[in-house]
C-alpha positions in Angstrom: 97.2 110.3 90.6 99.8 107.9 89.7 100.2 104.6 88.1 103.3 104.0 86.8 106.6 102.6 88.6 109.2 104.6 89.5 110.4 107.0 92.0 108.9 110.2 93.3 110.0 113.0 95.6 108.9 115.9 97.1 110.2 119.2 99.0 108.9 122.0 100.4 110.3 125.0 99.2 109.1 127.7 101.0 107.4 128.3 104.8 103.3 127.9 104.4 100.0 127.5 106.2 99.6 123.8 107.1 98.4 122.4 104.3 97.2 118.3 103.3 99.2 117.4 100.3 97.8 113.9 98.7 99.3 111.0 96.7 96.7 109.0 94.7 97.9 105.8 93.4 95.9 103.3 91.0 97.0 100.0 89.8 95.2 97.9 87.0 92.5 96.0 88.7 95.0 92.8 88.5 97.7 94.8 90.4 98.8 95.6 93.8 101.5 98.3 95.0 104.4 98.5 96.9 105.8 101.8 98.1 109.3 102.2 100.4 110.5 105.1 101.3 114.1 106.2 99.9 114.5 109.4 101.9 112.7 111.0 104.7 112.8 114.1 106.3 109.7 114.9 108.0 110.3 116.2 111.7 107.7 116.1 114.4 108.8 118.5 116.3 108.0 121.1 113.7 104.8 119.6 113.1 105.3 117.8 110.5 103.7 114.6 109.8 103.1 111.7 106.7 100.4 109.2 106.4 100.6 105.7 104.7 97.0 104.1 103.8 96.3 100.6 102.6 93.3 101.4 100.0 91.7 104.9 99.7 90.0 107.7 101.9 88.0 110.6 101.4 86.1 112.4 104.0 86.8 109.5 106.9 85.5 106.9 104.2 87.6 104.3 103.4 88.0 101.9 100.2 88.2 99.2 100.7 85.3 99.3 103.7 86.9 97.7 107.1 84.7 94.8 106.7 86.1 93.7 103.5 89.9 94.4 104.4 91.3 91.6 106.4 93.2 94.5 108.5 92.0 96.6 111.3 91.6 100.4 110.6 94.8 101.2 112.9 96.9 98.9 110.8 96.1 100.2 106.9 96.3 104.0 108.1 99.2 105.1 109.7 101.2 107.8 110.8 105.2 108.6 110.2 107.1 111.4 111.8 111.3 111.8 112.5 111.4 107.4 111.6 111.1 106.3 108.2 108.1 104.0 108.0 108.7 100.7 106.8 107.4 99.6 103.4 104.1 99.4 102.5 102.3 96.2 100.4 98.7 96.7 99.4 96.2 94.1 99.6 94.4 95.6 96.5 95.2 98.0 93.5 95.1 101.5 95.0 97.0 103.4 98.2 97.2 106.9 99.4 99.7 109.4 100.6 98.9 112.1 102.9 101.4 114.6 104.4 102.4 117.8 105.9 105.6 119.0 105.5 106.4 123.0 106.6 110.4 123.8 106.5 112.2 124.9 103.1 114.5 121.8 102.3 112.1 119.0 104.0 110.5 116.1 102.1 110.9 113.0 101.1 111.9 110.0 98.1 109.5 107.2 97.6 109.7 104.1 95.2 106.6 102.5 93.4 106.2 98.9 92.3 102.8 97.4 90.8 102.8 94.0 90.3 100.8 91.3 89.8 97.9 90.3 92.0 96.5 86.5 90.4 93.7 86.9 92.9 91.7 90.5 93.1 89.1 90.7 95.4 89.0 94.9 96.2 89.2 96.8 93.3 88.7 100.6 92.0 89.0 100.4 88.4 91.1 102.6 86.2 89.1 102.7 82.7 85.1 103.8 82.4 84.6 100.6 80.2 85.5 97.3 80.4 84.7 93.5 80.9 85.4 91.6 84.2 84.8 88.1 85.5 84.4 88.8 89.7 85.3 85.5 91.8 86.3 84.5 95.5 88.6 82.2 93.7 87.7 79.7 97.1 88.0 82.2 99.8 85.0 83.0 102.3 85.2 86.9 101.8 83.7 89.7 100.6 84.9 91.6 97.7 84.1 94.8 96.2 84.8 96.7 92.4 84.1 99.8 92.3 83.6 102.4 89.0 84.0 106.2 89.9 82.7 107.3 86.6 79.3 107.0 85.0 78.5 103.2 83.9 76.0 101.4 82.3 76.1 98.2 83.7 75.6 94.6 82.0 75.3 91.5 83.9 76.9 88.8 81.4 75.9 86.1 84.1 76.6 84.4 87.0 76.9 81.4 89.7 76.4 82.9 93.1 74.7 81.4 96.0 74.1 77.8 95.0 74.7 76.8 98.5 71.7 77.2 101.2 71.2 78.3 104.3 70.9 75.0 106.5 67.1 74.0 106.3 66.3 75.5 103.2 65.8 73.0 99.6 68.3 73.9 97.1 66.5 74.7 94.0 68.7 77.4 92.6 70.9 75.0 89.8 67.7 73.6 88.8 65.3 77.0 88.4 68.9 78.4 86.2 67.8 82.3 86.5 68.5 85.3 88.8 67.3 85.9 91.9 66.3 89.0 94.0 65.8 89.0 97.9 68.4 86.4 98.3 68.3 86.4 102.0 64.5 86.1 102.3 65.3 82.9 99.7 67.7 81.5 101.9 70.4 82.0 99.9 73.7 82.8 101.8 75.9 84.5 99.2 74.5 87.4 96.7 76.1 90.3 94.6 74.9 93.7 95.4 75.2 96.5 92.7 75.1 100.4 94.5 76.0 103.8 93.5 77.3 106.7 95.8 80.3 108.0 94.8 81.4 110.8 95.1 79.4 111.1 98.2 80.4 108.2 99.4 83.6 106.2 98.6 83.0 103.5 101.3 79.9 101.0 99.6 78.6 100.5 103.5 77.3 104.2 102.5 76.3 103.7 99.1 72.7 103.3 97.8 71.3 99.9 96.9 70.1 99.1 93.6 70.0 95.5 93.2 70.8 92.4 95.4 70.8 89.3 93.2 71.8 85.5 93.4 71.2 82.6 90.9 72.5 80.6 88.3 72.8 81.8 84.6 75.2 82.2 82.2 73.4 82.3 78.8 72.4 86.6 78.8 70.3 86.1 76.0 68.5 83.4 77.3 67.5 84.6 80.4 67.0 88.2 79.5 70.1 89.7 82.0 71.1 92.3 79.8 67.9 94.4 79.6 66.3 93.2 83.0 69.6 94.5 85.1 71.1 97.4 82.8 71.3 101.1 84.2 72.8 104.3 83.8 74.0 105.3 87.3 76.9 108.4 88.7 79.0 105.6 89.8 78.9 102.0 90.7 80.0 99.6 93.5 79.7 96.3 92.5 79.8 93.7 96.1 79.6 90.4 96.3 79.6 88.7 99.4 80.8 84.8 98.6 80.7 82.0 101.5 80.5 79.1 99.1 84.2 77.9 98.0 83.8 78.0 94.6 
């Protein structure tokens, strides 16, 4: 795992088995990475091979999911052999290097930038504790954080879903309070909390725990912090968001 700038190499040294060597890299939440390639050497015809992929994987699981990544599969993994591949920008705050390299002397240079993202929407945080306000920032999309360590989590509050379905009375401004069954309600947009990892890195896989909409942003008020508050393995925090807000 790494999550500073800078540049990082490596050679094979001696003749092996094939064998998956792995880069890990994490950004802050607010971050994104850009990785170019300074030197390569990495030959297909002695079965050699390097892999480039926009988020993370892990067992043919992918973060971010390919619903929430506004690429296709084919285009955020992909595979380099004899040509250099061309740089890579992420469209959130991690990325992964797989590769195989087999002759003494053979490797490769890479160079890593984070820099700033003003608008997260996919993110695997860095830190076991922290504080986040999670937006659309007026984008039709759906977004995902995700915490691979054991949380307790607090909902502070929150303005999701105070447009309807067409058909449906909007109620939700004037009830101020959280919602479950959002769908059954009416209510197109909802944030989904779920824990899987580490069996599951992709949240399409991940157990549901709560599915909520509303409108309320006093915690004491309304009770959020005991009502929605658990201890789970991990946590996967996805909001889908139609309304611009």
């Amino acid at each position: 795992m790494r999550d500073k700038n800078g540049i990082y190499y490596y050679k094979a040294t001696e003749s092996h088995q094939p064998t998956v060597c792995m880069l890990f890299l994490q950004g802050d939440p607010d971050q994104l990475i850009e990785v170019e390639f300074k030197s390569f050497d990495i030959s297909c015809s002695d079965g050699e091979l390097i892999s480039l992929v926009d988020g993370w994987e892990q067992q043919g699981q992918y973060f971010p999911a390919e619903e929430d990544h506004s690429l296709p599969l084919a285009e955020r993994h992909r595979l380099y052999c004899d040509d250099k591949p061309s740089k890579l920008v992420t469209h959130q705050n991690v990325a992964m290097i797989h590769w195989i390299i087999l002759k003494p002397g053979q490797g490769f240079s890479i160079n890593v930038r984070f820099f700033y993202n003003p608008k997260p929407c996919n993110v695997i945080s860095k830190e076991p504790a922290g504080r986040y306000t999670l937006s659309n920032y007026g984008h039709e999309k759906n977004c995902t954080f995700t915490v691979i360590y054991p949380v307790n989590i607090k909902l502070l509050g929150m303005v999701v879903g105070t447009k309807l379905m067409p058909g449906v009375s909007r109620q939700m401004e004037t009830e101020n309070r959280i919602l479950r069954e959002c769908e059954k309600r009416g209510y197109r947009d909802w944030v989904e909390i779920k824990s899987g990892y580490p069996d599951s890195l992709d949240p399409t896989f991940m157990t549901s725990f709560w599915k909520l909409c509303g409108y309320a942003l006093d915690p004491k008020k309304h009770e959020l912090s005991s009502t929605l508050r658990h201890i789970i393995c991990a946590a996967s925090i996805k909001w889908r968001l139609r309304e611009l807000c």
